[in-house]
Every structure is written in structure tokens, then in C-alpha cells.
PyMOL CGO cylinders between C-alpha atoms (Angstrom):
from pymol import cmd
from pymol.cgo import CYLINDER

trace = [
    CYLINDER, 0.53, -13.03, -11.67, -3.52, -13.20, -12.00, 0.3, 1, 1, 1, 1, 1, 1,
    CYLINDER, -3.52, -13.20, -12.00, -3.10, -14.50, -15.30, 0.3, 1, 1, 1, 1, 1, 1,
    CYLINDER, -3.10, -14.50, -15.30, -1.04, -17.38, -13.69, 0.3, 1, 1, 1, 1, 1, 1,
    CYLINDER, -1.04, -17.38, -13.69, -3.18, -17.63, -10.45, 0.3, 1, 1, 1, 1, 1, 1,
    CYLINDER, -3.18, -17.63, -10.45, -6.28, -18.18, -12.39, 0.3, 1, 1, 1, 1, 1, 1,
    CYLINDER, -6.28, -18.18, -12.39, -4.67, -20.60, -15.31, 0.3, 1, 1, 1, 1, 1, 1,
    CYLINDER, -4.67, -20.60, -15.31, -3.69, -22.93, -12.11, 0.3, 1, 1, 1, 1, 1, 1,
    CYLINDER, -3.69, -22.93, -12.11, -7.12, -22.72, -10.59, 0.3, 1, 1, 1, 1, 1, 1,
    CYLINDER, -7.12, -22.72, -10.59, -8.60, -23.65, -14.23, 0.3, 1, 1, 1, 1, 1, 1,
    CYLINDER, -8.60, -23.65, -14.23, -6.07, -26.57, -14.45, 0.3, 1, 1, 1, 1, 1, 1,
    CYLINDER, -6.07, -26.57, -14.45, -7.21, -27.66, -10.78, 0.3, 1, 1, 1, 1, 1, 1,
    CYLINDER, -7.21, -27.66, -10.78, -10.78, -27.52, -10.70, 0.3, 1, 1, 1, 1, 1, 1,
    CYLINDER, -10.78, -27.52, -10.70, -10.74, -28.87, -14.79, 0.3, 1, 1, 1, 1, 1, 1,
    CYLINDER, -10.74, -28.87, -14.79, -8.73, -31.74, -13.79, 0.3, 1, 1, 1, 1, 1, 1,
    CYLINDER, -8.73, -31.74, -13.79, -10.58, -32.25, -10.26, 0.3, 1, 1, 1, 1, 1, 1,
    CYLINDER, -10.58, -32.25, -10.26, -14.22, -32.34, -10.42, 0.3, 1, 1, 1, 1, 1, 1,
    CYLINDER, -14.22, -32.34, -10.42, -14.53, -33.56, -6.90, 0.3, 1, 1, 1, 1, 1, 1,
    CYLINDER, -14.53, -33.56, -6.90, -12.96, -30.41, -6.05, 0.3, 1, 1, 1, 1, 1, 1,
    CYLINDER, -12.96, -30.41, -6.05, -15.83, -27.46, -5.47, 0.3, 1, 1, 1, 1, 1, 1,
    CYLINDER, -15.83, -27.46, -5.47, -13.49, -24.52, -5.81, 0.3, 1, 1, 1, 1, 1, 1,
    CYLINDER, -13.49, -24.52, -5.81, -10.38, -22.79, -5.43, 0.3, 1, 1, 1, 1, 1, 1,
    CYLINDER, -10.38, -22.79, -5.43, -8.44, -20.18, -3.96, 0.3, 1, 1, 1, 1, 1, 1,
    CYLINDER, -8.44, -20.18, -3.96, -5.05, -19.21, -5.01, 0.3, 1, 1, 1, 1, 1, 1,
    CYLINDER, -5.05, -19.21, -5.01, -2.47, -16.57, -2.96, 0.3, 1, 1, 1, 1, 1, 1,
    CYLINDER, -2.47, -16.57, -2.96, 0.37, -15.65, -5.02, 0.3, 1, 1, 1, 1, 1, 1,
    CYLINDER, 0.37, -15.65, -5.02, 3.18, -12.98, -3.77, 0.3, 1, 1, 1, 1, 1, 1,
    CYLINDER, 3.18, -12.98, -3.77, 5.45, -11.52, -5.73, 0.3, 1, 1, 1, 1, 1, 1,
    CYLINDER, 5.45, -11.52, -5.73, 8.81, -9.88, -5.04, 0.3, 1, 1, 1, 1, 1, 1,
    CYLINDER, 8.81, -9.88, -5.04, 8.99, -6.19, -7.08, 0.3, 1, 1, 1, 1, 1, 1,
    CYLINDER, 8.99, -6.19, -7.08, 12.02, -6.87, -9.27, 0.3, 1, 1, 1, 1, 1, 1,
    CYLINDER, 12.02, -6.87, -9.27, 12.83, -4.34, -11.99, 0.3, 1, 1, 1, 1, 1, 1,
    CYLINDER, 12.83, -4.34, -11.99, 15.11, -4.58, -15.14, 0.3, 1, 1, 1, 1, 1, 1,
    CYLINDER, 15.11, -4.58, -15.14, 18.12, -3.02, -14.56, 0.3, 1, 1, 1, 1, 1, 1,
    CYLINDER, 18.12, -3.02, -14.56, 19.55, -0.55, -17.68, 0.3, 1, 1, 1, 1, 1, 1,
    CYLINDER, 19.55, -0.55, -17.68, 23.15, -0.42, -19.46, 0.3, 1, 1, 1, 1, 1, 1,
    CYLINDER, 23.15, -0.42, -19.46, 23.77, 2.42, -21.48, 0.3, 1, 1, 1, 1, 1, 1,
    CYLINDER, 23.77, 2.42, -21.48, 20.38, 3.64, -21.39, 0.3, 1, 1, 1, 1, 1, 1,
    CYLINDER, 20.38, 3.64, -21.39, 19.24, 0.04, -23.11, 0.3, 1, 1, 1, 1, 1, 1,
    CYLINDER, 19.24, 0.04, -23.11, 17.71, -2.45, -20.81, 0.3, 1, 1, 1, 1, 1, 1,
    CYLINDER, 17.71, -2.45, -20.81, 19.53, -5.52, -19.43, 0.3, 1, 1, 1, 1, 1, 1,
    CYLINDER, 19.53, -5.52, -19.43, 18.40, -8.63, -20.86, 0.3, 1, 1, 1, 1, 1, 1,
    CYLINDER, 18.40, -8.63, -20.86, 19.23, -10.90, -17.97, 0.3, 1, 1, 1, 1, 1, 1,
    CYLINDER, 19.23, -10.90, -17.97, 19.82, -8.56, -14.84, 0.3, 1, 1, 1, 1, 1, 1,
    CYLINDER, 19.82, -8.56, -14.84, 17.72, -7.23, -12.28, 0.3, 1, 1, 1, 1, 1, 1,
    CYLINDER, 17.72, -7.23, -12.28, 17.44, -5.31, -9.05, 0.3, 1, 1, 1, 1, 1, 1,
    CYLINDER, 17.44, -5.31, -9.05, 15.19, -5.54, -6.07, 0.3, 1, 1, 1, 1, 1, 1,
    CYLINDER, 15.19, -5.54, -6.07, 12.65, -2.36, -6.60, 0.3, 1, 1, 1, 1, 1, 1,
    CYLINDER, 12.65, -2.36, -6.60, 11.68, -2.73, -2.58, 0.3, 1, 1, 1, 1, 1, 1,
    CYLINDER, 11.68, -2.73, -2.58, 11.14, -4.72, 0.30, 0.3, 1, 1, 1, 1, 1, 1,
    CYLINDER, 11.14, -4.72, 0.30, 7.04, -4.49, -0.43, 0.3, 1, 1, 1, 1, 1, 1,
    CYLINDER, 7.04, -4.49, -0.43, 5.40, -7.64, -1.94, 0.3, 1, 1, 1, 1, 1, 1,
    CYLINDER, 5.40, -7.64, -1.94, 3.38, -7.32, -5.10, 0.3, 1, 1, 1, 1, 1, 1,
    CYLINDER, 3.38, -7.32, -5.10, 0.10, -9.86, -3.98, 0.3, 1, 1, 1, 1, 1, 1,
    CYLINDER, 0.10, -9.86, -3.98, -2.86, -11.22, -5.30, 0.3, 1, 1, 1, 1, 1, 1,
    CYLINDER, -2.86, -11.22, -5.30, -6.08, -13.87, -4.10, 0.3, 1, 1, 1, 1, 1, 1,
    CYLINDER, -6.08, -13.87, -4.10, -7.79, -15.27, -6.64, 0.3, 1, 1, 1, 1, 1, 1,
    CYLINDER, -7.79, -15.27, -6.64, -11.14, -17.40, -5.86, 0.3, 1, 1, 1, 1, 1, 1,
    CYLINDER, -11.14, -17.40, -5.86, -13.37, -19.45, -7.89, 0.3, 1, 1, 1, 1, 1, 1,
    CYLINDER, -13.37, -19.45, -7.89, -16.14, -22.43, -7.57, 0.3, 1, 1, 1, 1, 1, 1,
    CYLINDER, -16.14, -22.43, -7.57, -16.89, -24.90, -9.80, 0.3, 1, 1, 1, 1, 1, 1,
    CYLINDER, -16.89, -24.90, -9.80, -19.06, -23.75, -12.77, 0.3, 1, 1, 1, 1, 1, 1,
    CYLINDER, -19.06, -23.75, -12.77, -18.69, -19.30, -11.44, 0.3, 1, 1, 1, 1, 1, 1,
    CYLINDER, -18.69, -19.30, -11.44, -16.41, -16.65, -12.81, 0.3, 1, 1, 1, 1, 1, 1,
    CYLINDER, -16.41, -16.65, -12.81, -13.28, -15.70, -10.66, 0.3, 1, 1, 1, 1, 1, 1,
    CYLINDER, -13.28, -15.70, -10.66, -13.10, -13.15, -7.73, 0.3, 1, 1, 1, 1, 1, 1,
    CYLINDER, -13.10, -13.15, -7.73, -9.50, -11.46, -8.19, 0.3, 1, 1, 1, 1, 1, 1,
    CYLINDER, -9.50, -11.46, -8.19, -7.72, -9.67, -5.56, 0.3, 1, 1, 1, 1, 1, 1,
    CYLINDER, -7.72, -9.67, -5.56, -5.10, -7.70, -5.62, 0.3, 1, 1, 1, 1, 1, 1,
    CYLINDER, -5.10, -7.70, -5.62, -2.41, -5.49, -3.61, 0.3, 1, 1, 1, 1, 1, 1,
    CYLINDER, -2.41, -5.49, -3.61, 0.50, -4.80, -2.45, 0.3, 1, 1, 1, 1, 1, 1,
    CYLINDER, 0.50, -4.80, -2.45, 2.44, -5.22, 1.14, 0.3, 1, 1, 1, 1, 1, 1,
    CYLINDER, 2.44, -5.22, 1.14, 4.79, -3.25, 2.62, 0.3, 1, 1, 1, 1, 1, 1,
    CYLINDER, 4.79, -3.25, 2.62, 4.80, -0.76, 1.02, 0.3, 1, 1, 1, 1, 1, 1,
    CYLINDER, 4.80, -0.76, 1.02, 7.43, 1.86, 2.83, 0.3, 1, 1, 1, 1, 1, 1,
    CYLINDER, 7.43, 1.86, 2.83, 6.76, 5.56, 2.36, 0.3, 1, 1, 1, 1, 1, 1,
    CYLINDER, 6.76, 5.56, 2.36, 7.61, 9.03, 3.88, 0.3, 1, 1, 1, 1, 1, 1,
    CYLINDER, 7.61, 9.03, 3.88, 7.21, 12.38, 3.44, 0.3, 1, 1, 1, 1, 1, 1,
    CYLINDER, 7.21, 12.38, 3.44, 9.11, 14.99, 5.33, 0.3, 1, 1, 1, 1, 1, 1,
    CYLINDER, 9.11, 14.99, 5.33, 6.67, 17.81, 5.61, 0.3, 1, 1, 1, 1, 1, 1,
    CYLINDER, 6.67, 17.81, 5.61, 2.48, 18.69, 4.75, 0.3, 1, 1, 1, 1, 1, 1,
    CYLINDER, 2.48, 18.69, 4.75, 1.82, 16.74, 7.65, 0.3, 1, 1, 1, 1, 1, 1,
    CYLINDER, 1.82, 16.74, 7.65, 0.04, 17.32, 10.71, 0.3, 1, 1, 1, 1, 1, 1,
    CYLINDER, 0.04, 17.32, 10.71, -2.32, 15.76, 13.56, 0.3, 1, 1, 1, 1, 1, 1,
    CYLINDER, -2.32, 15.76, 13.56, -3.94, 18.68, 16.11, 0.3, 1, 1, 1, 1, 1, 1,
    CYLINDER, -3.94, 18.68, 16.11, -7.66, 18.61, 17.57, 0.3, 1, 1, 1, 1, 1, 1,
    CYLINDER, -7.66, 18.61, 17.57, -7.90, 15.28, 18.72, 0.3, 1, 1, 1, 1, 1, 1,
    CYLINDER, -7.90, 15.28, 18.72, -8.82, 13.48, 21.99, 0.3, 1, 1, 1, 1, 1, 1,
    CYLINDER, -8.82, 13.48, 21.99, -6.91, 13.46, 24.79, 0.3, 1, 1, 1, 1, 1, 1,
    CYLINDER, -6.91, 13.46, 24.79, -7.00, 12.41, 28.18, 0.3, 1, 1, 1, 1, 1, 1,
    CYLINDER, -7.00, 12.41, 28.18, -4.45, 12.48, 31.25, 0.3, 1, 1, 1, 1, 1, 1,
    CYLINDER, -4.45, 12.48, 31.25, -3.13, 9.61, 29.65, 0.3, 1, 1, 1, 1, 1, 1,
    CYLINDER, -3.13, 9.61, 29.65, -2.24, 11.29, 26.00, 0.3, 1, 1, 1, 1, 1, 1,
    CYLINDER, -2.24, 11.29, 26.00, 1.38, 11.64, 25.76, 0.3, 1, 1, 1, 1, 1, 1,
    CYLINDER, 1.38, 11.64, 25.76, 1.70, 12.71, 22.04, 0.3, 1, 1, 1, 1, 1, 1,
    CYLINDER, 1.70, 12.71, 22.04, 2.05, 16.53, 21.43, 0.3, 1, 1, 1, 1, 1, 1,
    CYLINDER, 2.05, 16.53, 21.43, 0.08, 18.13, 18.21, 0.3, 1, 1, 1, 1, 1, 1,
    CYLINDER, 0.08, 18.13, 18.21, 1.84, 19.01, 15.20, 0.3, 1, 1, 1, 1, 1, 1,
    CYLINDER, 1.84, 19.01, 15.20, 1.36, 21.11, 12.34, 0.3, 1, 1, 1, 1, 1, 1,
    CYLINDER, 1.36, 21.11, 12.34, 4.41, 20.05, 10.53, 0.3, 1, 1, 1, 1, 1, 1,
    CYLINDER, 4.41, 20.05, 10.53, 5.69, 16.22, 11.20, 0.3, 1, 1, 1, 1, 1, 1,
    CYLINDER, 5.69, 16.22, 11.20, 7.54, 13.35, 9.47, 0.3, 1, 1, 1, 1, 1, 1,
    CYLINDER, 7.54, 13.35, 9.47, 4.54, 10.92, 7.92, 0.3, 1, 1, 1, 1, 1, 1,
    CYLINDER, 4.54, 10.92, 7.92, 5.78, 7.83, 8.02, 0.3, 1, 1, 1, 1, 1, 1,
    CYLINDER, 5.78, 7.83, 8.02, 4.18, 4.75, 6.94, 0.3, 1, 1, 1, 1, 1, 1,
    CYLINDER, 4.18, 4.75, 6.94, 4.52, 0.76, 6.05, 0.3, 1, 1, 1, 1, 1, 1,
    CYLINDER, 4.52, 0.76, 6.05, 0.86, 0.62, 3.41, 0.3, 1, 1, 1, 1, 1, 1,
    CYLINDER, 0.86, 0.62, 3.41, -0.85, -2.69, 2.91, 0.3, 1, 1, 1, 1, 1, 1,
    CYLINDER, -0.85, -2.69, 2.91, -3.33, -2.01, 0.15, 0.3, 1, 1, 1, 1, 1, 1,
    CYLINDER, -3.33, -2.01, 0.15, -6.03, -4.78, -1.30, 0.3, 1, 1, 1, 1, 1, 1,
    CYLINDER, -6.03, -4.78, -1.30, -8.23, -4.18, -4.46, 0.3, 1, 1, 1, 1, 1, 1,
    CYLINDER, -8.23, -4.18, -4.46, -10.79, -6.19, -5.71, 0.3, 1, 1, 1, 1, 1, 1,
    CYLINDER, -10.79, -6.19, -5.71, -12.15, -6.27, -9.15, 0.3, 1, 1, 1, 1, 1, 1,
    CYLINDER, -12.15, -6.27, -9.15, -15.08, -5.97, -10.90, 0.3, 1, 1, 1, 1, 1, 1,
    CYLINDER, -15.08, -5.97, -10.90, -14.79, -8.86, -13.07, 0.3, 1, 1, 1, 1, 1, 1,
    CYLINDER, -14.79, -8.86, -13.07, -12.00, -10.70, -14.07, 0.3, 1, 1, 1, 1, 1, 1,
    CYLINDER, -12.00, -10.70, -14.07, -12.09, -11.17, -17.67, 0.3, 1, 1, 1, 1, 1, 1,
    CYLINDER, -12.09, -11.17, -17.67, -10.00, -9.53, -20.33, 0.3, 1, 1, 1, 1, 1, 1,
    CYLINDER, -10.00, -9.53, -20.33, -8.02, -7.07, -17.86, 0.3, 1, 1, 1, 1, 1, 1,
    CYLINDER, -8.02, -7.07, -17.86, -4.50, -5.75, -18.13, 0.3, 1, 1, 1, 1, 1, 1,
    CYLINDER, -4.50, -5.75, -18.13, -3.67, -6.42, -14.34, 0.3, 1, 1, 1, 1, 1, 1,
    CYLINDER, -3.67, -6.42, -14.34, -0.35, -5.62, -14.58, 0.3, 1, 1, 1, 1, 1, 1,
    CYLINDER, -0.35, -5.62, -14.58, -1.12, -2.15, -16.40, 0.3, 1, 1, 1, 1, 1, 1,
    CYLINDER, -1.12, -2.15, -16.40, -4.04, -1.58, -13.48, 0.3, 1, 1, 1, 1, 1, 1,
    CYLINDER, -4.04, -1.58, -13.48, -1.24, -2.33, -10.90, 0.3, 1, 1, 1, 1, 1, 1,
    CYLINDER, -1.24, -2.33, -10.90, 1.30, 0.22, -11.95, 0.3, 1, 1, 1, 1, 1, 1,
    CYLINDER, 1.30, 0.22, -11.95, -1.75, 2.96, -12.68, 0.3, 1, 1, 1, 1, 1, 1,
    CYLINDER, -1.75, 2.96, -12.68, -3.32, 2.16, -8.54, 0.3, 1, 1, 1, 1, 1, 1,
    CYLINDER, -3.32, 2.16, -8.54, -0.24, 1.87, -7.61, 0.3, 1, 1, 1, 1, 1, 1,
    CYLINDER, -0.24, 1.87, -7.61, 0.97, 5.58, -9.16, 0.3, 1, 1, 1, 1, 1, 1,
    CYLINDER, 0.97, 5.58, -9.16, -2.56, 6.74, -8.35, 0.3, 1, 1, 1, 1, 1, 1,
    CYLINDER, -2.56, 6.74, -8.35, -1.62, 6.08, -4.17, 0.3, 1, 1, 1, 1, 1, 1,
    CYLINDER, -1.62, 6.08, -4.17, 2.00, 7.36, -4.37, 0.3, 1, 1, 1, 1, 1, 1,
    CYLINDER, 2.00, 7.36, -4.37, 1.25, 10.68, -6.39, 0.3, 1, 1, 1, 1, 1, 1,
    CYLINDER, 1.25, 10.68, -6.39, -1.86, 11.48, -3.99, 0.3, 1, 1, 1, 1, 1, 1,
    CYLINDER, -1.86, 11.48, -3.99, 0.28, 10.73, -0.91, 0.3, 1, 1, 1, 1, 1, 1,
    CYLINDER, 0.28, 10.73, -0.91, 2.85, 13.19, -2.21, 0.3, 1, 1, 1, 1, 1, 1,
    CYLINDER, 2.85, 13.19, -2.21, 1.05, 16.16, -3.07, 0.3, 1, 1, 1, 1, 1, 1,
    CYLINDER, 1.05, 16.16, -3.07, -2.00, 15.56, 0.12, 0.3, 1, 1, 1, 1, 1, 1,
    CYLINDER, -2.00, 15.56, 0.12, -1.92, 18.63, 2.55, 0.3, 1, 1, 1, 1, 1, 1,
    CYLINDER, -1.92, 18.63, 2.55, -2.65, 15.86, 5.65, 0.3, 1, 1, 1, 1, 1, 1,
    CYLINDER, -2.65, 15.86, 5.65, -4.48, 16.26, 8.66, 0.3, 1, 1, 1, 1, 1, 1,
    CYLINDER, -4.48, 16.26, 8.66, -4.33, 13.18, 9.80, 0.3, 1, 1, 1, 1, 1, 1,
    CYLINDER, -4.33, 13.18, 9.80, -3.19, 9.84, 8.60, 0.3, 1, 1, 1, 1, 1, 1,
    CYLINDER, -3.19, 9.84, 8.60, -6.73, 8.85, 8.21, 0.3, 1, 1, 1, 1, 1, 1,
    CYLINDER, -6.73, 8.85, 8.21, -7.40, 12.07, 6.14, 0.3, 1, 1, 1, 1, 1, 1,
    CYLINDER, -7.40, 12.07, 6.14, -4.62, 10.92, 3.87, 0.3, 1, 1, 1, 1, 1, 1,
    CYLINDER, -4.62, 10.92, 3.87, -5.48, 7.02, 3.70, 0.3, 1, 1, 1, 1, 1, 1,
    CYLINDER, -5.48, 7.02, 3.70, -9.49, 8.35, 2.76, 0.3, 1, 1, 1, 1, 1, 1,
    CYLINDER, -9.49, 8.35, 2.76, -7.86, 10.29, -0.13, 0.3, 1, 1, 1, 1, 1, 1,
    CYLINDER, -7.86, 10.29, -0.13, -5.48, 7.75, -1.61, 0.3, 1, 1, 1, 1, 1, 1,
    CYLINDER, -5.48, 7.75, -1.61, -8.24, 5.40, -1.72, 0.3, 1, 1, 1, 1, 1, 1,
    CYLINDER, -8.24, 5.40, -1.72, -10.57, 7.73, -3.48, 0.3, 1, 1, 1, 1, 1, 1,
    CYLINDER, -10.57, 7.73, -3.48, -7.71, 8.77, -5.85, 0.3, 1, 1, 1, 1, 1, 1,
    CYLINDER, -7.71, 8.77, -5.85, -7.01, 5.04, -6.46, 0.3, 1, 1, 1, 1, 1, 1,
    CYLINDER, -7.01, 5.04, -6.46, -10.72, 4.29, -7.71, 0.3, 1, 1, 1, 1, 1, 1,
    CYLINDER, -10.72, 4.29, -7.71, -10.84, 7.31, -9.98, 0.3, 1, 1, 1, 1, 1, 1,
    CYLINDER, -10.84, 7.31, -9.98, -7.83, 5.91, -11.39, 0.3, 1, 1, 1, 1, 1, 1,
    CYLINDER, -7.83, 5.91, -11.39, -8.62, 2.81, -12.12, 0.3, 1, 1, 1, 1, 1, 1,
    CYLINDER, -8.62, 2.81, -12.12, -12.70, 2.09, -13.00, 0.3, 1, 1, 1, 1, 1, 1,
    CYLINDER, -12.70, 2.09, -13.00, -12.31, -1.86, -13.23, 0.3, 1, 1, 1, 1, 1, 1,
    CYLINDER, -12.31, -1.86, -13.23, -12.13, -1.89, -9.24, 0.3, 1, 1, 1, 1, 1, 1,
    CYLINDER, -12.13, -1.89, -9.24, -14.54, -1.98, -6.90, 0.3, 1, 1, 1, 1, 1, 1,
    CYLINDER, -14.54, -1.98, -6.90, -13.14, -1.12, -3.51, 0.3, 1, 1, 1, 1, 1, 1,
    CYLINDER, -13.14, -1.12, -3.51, -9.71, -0.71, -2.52, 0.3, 1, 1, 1, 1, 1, 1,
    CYLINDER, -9.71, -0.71, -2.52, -8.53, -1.59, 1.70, 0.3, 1, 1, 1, 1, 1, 1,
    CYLINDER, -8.53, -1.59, 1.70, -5.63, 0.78, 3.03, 0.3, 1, 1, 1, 1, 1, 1,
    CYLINDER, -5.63, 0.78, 3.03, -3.96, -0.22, 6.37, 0.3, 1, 1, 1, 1, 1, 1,
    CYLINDER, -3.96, -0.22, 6.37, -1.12, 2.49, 7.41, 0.3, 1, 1, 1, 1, 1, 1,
    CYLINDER, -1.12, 2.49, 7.41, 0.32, 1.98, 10.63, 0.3, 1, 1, 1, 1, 1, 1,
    CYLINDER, 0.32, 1.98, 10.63, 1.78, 5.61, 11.69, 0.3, 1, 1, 1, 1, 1, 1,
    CYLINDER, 1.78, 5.61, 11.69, 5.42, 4.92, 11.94, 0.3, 1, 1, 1, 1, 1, 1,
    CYLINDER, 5.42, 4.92, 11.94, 6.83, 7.88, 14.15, 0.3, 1, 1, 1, 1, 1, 1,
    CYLINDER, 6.83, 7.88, 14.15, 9.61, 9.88, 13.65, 0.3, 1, 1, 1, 1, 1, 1,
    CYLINDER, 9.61, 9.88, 13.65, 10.11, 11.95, 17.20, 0.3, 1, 1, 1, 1, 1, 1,
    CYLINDER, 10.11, 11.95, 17.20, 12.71, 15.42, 17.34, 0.3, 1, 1, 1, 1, 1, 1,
    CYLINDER, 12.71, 15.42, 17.34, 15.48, 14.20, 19.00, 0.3, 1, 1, 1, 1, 1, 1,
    CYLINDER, 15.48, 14.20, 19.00, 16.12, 16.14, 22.56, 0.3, 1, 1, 1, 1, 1, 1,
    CYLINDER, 16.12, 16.14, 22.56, 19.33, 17.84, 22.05, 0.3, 1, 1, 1, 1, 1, 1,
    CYLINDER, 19.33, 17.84, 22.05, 18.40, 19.83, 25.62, 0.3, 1, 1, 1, 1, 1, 1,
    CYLINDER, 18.40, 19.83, 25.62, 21.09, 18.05, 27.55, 0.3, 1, 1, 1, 1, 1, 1,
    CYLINDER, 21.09, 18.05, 27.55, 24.07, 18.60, 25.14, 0.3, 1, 1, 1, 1, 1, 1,
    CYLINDER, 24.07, 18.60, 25.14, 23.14, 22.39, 25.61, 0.3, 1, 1, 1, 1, 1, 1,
    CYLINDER, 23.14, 22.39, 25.61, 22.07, 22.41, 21.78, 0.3, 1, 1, 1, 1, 1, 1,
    CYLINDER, 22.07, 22.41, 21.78, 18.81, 23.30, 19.65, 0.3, 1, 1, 1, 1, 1, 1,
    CYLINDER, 18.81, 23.30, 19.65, 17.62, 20.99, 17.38, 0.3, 1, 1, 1, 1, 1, 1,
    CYLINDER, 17.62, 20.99, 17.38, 15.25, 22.97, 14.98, 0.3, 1, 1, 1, 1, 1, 1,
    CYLINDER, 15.25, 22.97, 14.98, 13.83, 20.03, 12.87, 0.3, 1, 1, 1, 1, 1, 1,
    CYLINDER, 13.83, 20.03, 12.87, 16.72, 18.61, 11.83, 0.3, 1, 1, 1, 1, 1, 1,
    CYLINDER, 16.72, 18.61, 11.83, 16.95, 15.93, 13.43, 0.3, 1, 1, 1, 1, 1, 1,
    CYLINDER, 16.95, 15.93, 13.43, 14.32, 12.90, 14.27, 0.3, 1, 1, 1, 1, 1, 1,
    CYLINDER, 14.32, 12.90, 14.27, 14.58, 9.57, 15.75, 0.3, 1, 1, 1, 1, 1, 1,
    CYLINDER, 14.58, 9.57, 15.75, 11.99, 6.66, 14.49, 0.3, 1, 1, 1, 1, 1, 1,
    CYLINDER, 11.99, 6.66, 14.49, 10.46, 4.61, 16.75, 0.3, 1, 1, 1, 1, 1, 1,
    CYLINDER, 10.46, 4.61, 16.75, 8.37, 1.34, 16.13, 0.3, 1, 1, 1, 1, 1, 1,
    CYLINDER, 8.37, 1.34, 16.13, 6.53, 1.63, 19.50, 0.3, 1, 1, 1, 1, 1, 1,
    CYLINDER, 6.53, 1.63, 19.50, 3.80, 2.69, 20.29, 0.3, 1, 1, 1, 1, 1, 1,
    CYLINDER, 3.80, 2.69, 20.29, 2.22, 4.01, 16.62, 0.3, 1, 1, 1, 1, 1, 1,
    CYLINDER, 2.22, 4.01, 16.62, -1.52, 3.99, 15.51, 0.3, 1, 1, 1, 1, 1, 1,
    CYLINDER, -1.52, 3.99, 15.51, -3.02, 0.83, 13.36, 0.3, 1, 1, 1, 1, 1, 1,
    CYLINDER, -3.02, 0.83, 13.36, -4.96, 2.92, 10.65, 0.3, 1, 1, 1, 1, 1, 1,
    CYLINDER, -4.96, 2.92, 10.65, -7.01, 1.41, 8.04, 0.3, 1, 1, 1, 1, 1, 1,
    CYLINDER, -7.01, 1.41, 8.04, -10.32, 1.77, 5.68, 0.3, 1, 1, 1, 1, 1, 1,
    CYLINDER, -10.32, 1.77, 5.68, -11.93, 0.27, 3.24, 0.3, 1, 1, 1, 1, 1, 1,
    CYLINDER, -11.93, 0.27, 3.24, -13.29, 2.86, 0.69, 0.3, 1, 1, 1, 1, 1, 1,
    CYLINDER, -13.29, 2.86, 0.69, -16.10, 1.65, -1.97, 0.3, 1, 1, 1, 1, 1, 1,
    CYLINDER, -16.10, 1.65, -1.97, -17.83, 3.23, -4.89, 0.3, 1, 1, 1, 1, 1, 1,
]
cmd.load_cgo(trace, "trace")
């Protein structure tokens, strides 16, 4: 898809010289091949997930492209190696610490590049992409910032051709259900998610 963004901008600005630049925002649905009899399927696919494969792609008349990409919502959770203590609260704080919670999350994530010739985007995409999920899996998290901060690093050792990568990770809560008033424990076993109210996390982590 930043092979195609860029080949339209080149048709625009070639065929448009009253035109000073161009930007181009492409998203992409994450659509995988789906097998038969261990071969691949020609014609048949399968929706991989509801997150949006994206990139932005800007250039002016007579410069070299900016490319950026990402992907957007991006859905991930982990059940345990999670927890959120120490921090500030006032008589308004109504969240308890934990040591061991649900971390769940809905990742935008933006890279840029640092220059756009003669790259394998698509290859760079799965490797970033791996590079996030793998560190988000095996982190020991203190915090959801913690976390983000080491994704992002793990994402830039992974791939040298970018430059900085953006993380936003809103902290999608998953709260033990009160089993109290049925007369029953509930030791971990069972969690309710809310969508209100959760934290708005997000970095931007550079070389």
C-alpha cells in the first residue's frame, strides 16, 4: 500500500504541475489467505481483525517522500504479568492497585521512515508489527505506560529503517465481578469489561 500511495502521488504531481504537493491516506483492511489442505486458497480469504493496516504518504514538488505507517485498532489482552500499584491518589481515586490484572488494550501505532526508497514495507510491517505483539506478551508490566515505552523500543530495534514509532493504548478495564451478594467467591475467574472511565495512554519514542 506505500508502493501504491506514492505511484498515485507521482502520477498527480507529474501530471499537475500547478499542484505543489501531495498527501495520500490509504487504510487497509487485514485480510489473510485462507488454506485448504494445508495449500493456500487461490481466491478465498478471511478477515485477520477488526484493526486497519494504514499509511500517510507526503511529498512536494521536486522532494523525496515522507512515508508513514501503522496500524489501528489493534485489539490485545493478556490475562496475567500485569500490574499498576504506587501511583497518585487523592480522595477522589476510586481504582484499587493490582499486582495481577487483565491488560487490556485497543493500540494505534504510527511509524515513520527514514527514507522511502527501495524498502520492503510490507516485510517491515509484519517484522514491527511481530516486534510489538511478542514484547507485549512476554513484558512483566508495571504500568501500561511501562509496557507502551518497551514495545516502542522493541519495535525500533526491530526494524532500523524507522525513525520513531507513536503508541496510543487506551487501558480497556476488565473489573472482578462482585459475586458478594449471591453469597459466592469469585477468585479471579471472573471479570466484567467496561469502556468507561479507562486511561488515554500514549508516547512517541525516537532514536
Amino acid at each position: 500500500m506505500e508502493e501504491f500511495a506514492m505511484e498515485l502521488g507521482d502520477y498527480l504531481l507529474t501530471n499537475n504541475p500547478q499542484v505543489s504537493g501531495v498527501l495520500v491516506e490509504i487504510e487497509e483492511k487485514a485480510w489473510e489467505r485462507l488454506e485448504r489442505e494445508g495449500a493456500p486458497e487461490g481466491t478465498t480469504f478471511k478477515l485477520g481483525g477488526p484493526e486497519l493496516h494504514t499509511v500517510r504518504a507526503v511529498r512536494d514538488q521536486g522532494r523525496e517522500w515522507s512515508i508513514r505507517s501503522g496500524v489501528d485498532g489493534l485489539v490485545i489482552l493478556k490475562t496475567t504479568k500485569s500490574a499498576f500499584t504506587g501511583y497518585v491518589k487523592d480522595k477522589l481515586t476510586t481504582l484499587k492497585p493490582a499486582t495481577d490484572r487483565i491488560f487490556g488494550t485497543q493500540a494505534t501505532v504510527t511509524w515513520d521512515y527514514d527514507a522511502a526508497a527501495s524498502l520492503d514495507y510490507a516485510k517491515l510491517r509484519g517484522r514491527i508489527v511481530a516486534a510489538l505483539l511478542k514484547e507485549f506478551a512476554a513484558h512483566d508490566s508495571m504500568s501500561v505506560q511501562h509496557t507502551l515505552f518497551d514495545m516502542g523500543k522493541a519495535a525500533l530495534e526491530a526494524a532500523p529503517e524507522i525513525t520513531r514509532i507513536k503508541l496510543t493504548m487506551p487501558n480497556l478495564h476488565h473489573l472482578l465481578a462482585d459475586l458478594g451478594p449471591f453469597g459466592q467467591d469469585n477468585p479471579n475467574h471472573i471479570f466484567v469489561p467496561i469502556d468507561e472511565p479507562h486511561g488515554y495512554i500514549e508516547a512517541t519514542i525516537e532514536r
